[in-house]
Structure formats: C-alpha cells, structure tokens
C-alpha positions in Angstrom: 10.2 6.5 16.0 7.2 6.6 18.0 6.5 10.1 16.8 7.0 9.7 13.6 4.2 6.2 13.5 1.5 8.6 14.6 2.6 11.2 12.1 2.1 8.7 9.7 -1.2 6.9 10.5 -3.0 10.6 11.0 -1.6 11.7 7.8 -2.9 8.3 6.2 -6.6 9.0 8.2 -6.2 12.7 6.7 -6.0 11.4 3.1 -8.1 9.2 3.5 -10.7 11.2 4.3 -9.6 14.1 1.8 -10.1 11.3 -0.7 -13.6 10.5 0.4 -14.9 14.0 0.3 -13.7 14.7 -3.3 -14.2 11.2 -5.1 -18.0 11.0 -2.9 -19.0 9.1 0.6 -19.6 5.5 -0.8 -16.2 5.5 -2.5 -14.6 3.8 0.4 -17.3 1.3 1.7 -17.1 0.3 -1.9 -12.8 -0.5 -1.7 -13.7 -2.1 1.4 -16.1 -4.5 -0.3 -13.9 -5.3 -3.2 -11.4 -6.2 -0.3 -14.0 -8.3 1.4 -14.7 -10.1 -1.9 -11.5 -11.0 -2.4 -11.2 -12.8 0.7 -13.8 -15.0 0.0 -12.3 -15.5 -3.1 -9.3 -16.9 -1.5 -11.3 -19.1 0.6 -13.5 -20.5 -1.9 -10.3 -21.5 -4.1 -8.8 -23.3 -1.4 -12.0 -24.9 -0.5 -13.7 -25.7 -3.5 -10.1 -25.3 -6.3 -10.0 -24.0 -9.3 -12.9 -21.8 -10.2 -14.1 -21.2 -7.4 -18.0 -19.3 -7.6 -16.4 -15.7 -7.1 -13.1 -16.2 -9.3 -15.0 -17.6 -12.3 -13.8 -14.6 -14.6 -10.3 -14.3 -13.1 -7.2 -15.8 -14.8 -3.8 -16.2 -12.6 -0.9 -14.9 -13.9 0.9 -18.5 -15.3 2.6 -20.6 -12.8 0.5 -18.8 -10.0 -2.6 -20.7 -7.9 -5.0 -17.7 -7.5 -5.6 -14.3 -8.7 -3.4 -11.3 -7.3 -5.6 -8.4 -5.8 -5.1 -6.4 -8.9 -6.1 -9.5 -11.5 -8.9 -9.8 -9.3 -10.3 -6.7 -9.3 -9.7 -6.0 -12.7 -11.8 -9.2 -13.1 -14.6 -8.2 -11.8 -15.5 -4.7 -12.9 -16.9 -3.7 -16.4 -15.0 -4.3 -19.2 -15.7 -0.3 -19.3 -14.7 0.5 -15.8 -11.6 -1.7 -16.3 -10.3 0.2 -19.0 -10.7 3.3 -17.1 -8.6 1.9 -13.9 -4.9 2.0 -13.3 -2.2 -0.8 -13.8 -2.5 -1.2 -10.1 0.8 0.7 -9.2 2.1 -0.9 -5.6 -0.2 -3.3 -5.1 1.6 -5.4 -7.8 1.8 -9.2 -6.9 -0.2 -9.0 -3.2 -2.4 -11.9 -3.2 -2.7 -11.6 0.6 -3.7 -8.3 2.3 -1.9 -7.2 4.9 -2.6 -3.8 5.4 -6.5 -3.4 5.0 -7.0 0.4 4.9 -4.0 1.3 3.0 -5.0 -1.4 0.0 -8.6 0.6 0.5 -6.4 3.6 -0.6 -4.5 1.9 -3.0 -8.1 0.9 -4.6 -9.0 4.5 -4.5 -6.0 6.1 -6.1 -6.3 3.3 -9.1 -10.0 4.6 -9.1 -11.7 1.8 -8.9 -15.5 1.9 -8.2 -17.5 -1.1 -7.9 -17.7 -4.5 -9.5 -20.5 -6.1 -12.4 -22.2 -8.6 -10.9 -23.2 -10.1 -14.0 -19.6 -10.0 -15.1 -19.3 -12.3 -12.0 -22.2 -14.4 -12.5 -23.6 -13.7 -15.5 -26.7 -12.3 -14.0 -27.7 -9.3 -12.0 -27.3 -10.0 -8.3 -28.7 -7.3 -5.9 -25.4 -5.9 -3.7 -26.0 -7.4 -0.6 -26.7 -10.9 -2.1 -23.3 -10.5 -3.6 -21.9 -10.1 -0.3 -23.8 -12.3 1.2 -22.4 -15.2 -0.8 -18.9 -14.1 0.4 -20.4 -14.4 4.0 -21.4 -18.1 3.0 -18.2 -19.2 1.9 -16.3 -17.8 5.0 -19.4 -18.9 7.2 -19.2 -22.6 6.0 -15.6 -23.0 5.7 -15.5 -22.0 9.4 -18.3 -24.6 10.3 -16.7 -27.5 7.5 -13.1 -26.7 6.9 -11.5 -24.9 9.9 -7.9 -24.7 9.0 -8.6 -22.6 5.5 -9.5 -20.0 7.6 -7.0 -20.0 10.5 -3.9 -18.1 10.5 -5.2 -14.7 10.6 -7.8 -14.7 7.2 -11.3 -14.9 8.9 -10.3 -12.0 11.6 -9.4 -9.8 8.3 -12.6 -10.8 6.3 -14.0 -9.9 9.1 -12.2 -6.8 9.7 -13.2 -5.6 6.1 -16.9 -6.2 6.3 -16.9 -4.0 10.0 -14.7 -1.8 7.8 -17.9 -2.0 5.1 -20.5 -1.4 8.1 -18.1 1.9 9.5 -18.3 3.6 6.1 -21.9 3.0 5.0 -23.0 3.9 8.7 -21.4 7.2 8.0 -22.8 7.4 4.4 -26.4 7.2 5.5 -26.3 9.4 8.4 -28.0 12.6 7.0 -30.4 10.1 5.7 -31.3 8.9 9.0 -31.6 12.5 10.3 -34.0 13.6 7.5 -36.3 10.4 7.9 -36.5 11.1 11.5 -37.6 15.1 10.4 -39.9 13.4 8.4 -41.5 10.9 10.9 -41.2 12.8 14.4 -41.2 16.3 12.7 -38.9 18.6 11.0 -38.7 20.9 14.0 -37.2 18.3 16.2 -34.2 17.6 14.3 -32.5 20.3 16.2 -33.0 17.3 19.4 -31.1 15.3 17.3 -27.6 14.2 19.0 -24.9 12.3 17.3 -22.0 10.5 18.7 -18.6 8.6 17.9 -19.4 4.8 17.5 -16.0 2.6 18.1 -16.2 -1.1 16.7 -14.9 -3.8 18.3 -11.4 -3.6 18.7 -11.0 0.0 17.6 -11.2 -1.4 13.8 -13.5 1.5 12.9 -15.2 4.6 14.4 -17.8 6.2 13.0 -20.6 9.0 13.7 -24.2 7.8 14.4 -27.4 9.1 16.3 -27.6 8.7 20.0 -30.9 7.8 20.7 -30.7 8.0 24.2 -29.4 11.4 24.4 -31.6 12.4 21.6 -34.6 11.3 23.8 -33.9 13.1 26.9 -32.9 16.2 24.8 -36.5 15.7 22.8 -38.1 15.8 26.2 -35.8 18.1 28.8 -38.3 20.4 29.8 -41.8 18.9 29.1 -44.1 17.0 30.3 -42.9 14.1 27.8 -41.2 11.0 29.3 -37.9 10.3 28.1 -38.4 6.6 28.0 -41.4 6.6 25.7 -39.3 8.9 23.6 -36.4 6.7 23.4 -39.4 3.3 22.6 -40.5 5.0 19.7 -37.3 6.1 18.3 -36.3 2.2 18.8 -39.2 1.0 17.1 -38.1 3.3 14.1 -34.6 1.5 13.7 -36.0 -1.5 14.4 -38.3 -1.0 11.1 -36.3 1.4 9.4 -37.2 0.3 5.7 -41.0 0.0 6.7 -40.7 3.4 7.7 -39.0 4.8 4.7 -41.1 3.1 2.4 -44.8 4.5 4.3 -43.8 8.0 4.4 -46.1 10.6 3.2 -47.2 11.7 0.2 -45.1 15.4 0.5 -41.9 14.0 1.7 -40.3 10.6 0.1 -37.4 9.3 0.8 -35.4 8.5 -2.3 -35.1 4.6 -3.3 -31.3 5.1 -3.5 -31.5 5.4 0.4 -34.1 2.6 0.9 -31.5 0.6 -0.7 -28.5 2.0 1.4 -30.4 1.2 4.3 -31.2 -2.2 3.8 -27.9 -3.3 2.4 -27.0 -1.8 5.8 -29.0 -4.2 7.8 -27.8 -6.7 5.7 -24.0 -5.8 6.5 -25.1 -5.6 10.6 -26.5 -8.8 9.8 -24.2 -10.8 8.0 -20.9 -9.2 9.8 -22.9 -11.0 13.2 -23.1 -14.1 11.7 -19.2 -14.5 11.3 -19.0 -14.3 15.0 -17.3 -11.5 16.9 -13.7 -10.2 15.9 -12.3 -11.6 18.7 -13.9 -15.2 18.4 -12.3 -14.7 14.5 -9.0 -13.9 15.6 -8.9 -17.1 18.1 -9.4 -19.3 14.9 
C-alpha cells in the first residue's frame, strides 16, 4: 500500500510537470490563484452573505448557498475563455477543496487560464491587487471573525498562495539570472549557483539562486571578498524592480518580467501577512 502511495504522488508530480512544460511555466501559478480566489470567496460569503465582493458574477446552482469550484471559475473568466473551457469533468459539485494540487490539475486539464478582472469588478484591477483583496478578506476575518476561518480553511488559503509563490519563483528564475548578467556582467553568470528552496512544511519546493554560494564562487580565487560580494547581490533583491527598470540602454528587461517580479514581491508580501502555516493551521 505504502508502495503503491509513492507510485502515485510521483506519477501525479511527473504530470504535473509534463503539463507545465507543454501548456507554458505560468500555467500552474495561475490554477493556483484561481484556487486561492475561491477561498476568499468562501470566506467573504460567510462573512459578508450573499454577494459577497469576489462572487458578484457567480450564481449557485438553486437550493445551494455558494458557488461550486466549477461555477466559480466559470464565473470569472471571459465570457470567451469560458466558452473555450471544459464542463469541469470530476470536480463536479466540490465546493470545498480538499486536495489542493490535484484540483490545480484538474484546472489545467479543463484548460483554464486566468480570470477577467473586470468581469469580476467591472473594472481592470492589476493582478496582485486582485489577490490582494483576497488576502484582505482572509486577513480581516482572522482579526474580526475567527471561527469563519477555523477548521482547516485559512491553513489551505494559505497553502495555495505559498503554492502561488513556489510556481512564480520558478517562472522567473532565468529572469533573475539574466538581470544579474546584465548588472554584475554577462561573464559571471557562469558563478551563478542555484538551489532547492523547501517552504514551510514541505508544501512547495522550488529552484532559486543561492546567493551565498554564488558569492564565494564569484570570488574563490581573487582578491574579492566574499562578503562584499554577497552585500551587493542583497541590495539587488532587495531593489529588484529598481534595478530592472535602470538597466542600460543595450539590454532591457522586458515589462512582462518587471510585472512578474513585482507581483512576486507582492505574493512574498501578502503570503507574510496571513501569518506562518503553522500559526494558520493552529486557528
């Protein structure tokens, strides 16, 4: 039996990540946030009733309280992109998650792709302002209202969003490596050393640069110091968007990234603010 679990969750990581290759990096981090969303959308029903800010465009099925996943997502997407996903095959009725990477799959085989904010709100709202009004409602209800998330829902809106960070960590690490060509020169990329990052509670792993390492190998053999290495590259993270946006002339970084990499600061940002996973789960 025990066999036969591992044989399962590595074939489910293997698809997974067959999946992402083919249908493009961002596929995933975007069936994580659809997840994410939903979640506040549960809370802010049973907070606020009928309505609520994020379920303004979704209609239960008659007789039923809230949205399932399906009626949800539907609702939120383009009329066009709608029209062009699936009839939501095994997800049928779920209206609680309860396994998070396999719904992310689900999401993926139904091809869904991302949601209309303006469907939503009826006005454009930039991505991470969308989820940041998720991380509101979860954020207040656990400051005001306690028991709406207890039983298990703010540790799995919080799973998600790490979920979120994981993938769009991963999506924007060739970006990081080429800004880093371009601000501490092309011919020290080959310094650059990467590493496995595991998230709290082994939710999510995912590959990153090791500025440490990178440091010493930028400086084994000169007459550099290691630690002022390692200073600068921290001052790059730290303002990673300033940097982006004053590169030179001859090499620009695309806008597309700038806007990766800020809505990953956001995510970092936001997935803080709900507290640690372990602090959710004790809720």
């Amino acid at each position: 039996m025990k066999l036969t679990f591992i044989f399962l969750g590595l074939f489910a990581f293997l698809s997974r990540t067959v999946i992402a290759q083919v249908a493009g990096g961002s596929t995933y981090a975007h069936a994580f946030e659809a997840i994410y969303l939903y979640y506040g959308y549960l809370v802010d029903m049973e907070v606020t009733g009928k309505y609520g800010e994020l379920g303004s465009t979704c209609i239960p099925t008659a007789g039923k309280s809230v949205c399932t996943v399906w009626e949800f997502i539907k609702s939120i997407q383009s009329r066009y992109n709608a029209a062009a996903t699936g009839d939501g095959g095994r997800m049928g009725a779920l209206t609680r998650p309860d396994d998070i990477p396999a719904l992310a799959d689900l999401l993926v085989e139904q091809n869904y792709n991302t949601y209309d904010s303006k469907r939503m709100f009826a006005e454009t709202v930039p991505h991470s302002h969308v989820l940041l009004k998720v991380t509101d409602i979860l954020t207040n209800a656990r400051d005001k209202h306690p028991t709406v998330v207890s039983g298990g829902i703010l540790a799995e809106a919080k799973e998600t969003l790490m979920r979120v960070h994981a993938e769009r960590a991963q999506d924007t690490l060739q970006a990081k490596r080429e800004a880093f060509g371009i601000e501490f020169g092309r011919e020290n990329m080959r310094h650059i050393v990467v590493d496995n990052v595991r998230m709290e509670g082994g939710v999510a792993t995912y590959q990153d640069i090791d500025w440490d390492a990178t440091a010493i190998a930028a400086t084994e053999g000169t007459s550099y110091n290691a630690q002022s290495a390692l200073d600068g590259y921290r001052d790059f993270t730290r303002h990673w968007t300033d940097h982006v946006e004053a590169m030179g002339d001859e090499e620009v970084i695309p806008d597309s990234t700038r806007i990766h990499l800020r809505i990953l600061q956001s995510i970092h940002t936001q997935s803080d603010s709900l507290g640690s996973l372990a602090a959710c789960r004790a809720i």
